[in-house]
N, C-alpha and C positions, 0 to 999 in steps of 0.2 A: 706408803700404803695406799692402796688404790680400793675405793668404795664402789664395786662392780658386782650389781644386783644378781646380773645373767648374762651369759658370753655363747655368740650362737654363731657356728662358720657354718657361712654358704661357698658352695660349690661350684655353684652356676649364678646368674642373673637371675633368673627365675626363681631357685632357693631361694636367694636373697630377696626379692618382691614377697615372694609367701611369707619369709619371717618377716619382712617389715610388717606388712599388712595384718598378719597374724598379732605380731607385737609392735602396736601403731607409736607406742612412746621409746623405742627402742633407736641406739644411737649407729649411722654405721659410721665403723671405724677400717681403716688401710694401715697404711703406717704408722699413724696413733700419736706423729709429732706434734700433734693438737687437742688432739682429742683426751691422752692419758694426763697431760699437762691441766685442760681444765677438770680431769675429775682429782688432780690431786690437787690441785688449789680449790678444792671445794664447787666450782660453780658447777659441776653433774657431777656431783657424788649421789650413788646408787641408782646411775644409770642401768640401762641393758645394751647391749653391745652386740650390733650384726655384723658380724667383721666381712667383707669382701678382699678381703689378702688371698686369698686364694683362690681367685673367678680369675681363669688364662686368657679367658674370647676379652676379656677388657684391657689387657697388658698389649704392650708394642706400638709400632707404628708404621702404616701401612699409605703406599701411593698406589690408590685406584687406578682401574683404566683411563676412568676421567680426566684425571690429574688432582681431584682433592686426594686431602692429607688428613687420614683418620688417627688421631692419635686417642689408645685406649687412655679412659680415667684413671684404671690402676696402673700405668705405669711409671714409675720411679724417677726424679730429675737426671738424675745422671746417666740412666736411658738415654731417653732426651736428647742433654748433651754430645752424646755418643755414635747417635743415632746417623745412617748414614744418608738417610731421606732428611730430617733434619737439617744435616748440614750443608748438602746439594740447594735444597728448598726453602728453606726458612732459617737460615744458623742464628739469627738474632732472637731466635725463643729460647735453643739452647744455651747460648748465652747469658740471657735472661735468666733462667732457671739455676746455671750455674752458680748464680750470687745467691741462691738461696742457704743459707745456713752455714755449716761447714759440712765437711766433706759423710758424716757419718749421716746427717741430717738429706743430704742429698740420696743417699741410697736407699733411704728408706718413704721419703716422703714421697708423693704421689702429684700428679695435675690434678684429679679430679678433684682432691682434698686441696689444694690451695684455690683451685676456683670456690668450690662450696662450703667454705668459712667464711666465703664472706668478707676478708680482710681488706681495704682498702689497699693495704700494704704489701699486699700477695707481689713476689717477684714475675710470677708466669700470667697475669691478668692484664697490666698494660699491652702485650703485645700480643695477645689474643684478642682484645678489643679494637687493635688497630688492624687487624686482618679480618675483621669482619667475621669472627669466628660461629659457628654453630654449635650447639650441643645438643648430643643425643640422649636423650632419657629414657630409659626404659619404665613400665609399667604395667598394671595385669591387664589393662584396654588396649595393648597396643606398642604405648612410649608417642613421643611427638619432639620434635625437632625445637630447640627455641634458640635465636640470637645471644649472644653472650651480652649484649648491650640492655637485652630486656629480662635479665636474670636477675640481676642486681635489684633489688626492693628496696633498699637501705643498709646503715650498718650493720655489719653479721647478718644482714637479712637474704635468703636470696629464691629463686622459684622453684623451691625443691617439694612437692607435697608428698606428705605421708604413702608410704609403699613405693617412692620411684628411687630408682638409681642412676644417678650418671655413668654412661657408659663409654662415651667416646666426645673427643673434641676434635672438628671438624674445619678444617680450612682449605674453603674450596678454591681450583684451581686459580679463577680469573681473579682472584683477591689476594695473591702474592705472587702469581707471574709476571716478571718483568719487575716489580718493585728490589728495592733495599731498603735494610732498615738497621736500627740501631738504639740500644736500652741501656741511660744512665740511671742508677740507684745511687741518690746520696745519703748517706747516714755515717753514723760517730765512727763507726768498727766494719763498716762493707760487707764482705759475706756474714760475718758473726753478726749483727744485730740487723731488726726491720727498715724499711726504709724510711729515712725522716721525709724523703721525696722522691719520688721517679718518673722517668719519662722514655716512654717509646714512639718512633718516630719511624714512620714507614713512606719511604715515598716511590715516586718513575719519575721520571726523568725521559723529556724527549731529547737526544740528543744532539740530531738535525737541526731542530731549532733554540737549543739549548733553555727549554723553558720546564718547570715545576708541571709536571703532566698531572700528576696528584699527588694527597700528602695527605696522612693523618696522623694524629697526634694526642696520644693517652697517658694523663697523669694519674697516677697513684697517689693517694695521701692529700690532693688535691681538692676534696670535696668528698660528702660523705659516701659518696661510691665511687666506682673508676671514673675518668673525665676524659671523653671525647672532644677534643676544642675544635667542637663544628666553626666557630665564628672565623678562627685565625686561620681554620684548612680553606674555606673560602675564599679567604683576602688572599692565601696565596698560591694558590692553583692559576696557571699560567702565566704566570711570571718569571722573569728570570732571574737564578741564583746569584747570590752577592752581597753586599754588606748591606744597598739598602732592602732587599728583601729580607735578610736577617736582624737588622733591626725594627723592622716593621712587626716582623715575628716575635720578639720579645715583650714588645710596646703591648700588642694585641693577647699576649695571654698573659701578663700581668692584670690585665683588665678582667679578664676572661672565667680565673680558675677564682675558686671560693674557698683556701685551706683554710685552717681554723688554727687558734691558740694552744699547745698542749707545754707538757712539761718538755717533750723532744726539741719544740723549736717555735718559736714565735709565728703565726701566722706574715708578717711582716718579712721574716728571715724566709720562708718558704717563697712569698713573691719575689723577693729578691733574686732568688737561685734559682728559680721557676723559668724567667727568660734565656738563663743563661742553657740552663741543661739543656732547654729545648733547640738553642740553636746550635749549641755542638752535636746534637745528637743531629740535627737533621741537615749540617754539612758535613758529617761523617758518613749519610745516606748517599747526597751528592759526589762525596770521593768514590765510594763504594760504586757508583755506575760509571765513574772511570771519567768524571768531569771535572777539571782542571779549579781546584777553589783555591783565591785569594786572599792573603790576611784585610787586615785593616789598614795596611799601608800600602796594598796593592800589589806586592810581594807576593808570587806564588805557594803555597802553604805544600 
């Protein structure tokens, strides 16, 4: 049984700004993999509901002439996945997204709804924070642009004010050209359950001189909003790939990241696993630009 005071489809973006703003305590809902979940666990029972399932200008994903990468907030992970800009351009989001749920949960669930929960644990958020991504907000002044890094407020919390909607995620060209990347999610059950840790890892590679051109590096579940580990992308920007660079890498964000105690996994177990996901995830970047990496015995991998 679901406790739903009032249920209003918008049409367009604009509908949907007038109903919020008309009805400022009003929740919107897409796919509703979260949303009908907390009102049937009670925590928004007799909400009101401005559903955007049905606004098409916010579905798809589209390569500008620029070269950014507009991907609407309504559109579905396994979209995404499928997507063939997507996987030309970024296949490590779709990837990412793919570990979202199972496969019913993918068809219905949305980007804009796992960025705007809030979840630490959101599968599609580390590797939009490593791309530097933008988001578009619509609203009745305008709308205004905000970084995905300055969205985040806290847990569940994020920059969303009353009457706006997110309409598109934004990943401009010069911030995944030339890179590769790569997203481990660990937890008990993989796609079926949240992540007890995750880690995306985006880097370039100069190949000429075989050094770390850039790198960045976003944990999930790592602290109580997503975690850019400014300190460790520093230490390893221009450097060259190898065991002592990936052990440097491990060392540096075990120090770095702040998870916490929960029932999923000890804060401890989380550092633990912390160095390690980071540094397969980001010699699986190094493969991926076609550079020769060797184990730990010096053996070609």
């Amino acid at each position: 049984m679901y406790d739903i005071e009032n249920y209003y489809n918008a049409k367009s973006v604009s509908e949907a700004i007038a109903l919020l703003t008309e009805h400022p305590d009003a929740r919107i809902i897409s796919g509703g993999s979260d949303v009908l979940i907390k009102i049937r666990e009670g925590k928004m029972a007799g909400s009101s509901l401005v559903s955007i399932r049905d606004i098409e200008e916010i579905k798809g994903v589209e390569k500008k002439d620029s070269g950014d990468i507009y991907i609407g907030a309504g559109t579905v992970f396994s979209h995404i996945t499928a997507d063939p800009v997507i996987q030309e351009c970024i296949p490590v989001l779709g990837e990412a997204v793919d570990q979202v749920g199972g496969p019913q949960i993918r068809n219905i669930g949305t980007i804009g709804g796992n960025i705007c929960n809030g979840a630490v644990s959101a599968d599609s958020v580390p590797t939009v924070f490593s791309y530097n991504a933008l988001l578009k907000i619509a609203n009745a002044g305008g709308g205004r642009t905000v970084p995905v890094r300055e969205f985040y407020l806290g847990p569940g919390r994020v920059d969303l004010h009353p009457g706006e909607v997110l309409t598109h995620v934004i990943i401009p060209r010069a911030e995944y050209e030339g890179y590769h990347g790569h997203y481990i999610k660990y937890s008990m059950r993989n796609a079926m359950d949240i992540a007890t840790l995750s880690c995306s890892v985006v880097s370039r590679i100069d190949s000429a001189k075989n050094i770390l051109e850039d790198v960045r590096i976003t944990f999930g579940v790592a602290a109580p909003v997503p975690y850019r580990c400014v300190e460790t992308e520093e230490l390893l920007k221009g450097q060259k790939p190898g065991e002592e660079l990936y052990q440097k890498l491990e060392d540096s964000i075990r120090k770095e990241i702040h998870p916490r105690d929960s029932w999923r996994a000890s804060r401890d177990f989380r550092l633990q696993i912390s160095g390690e996901i980071a540094r397969r995830a980001l010699i699986q970047t190094v493969k991926l630009a076609g550079v020769p990496v060797k184990d730990q015995g010096g053996e070609e991998a």
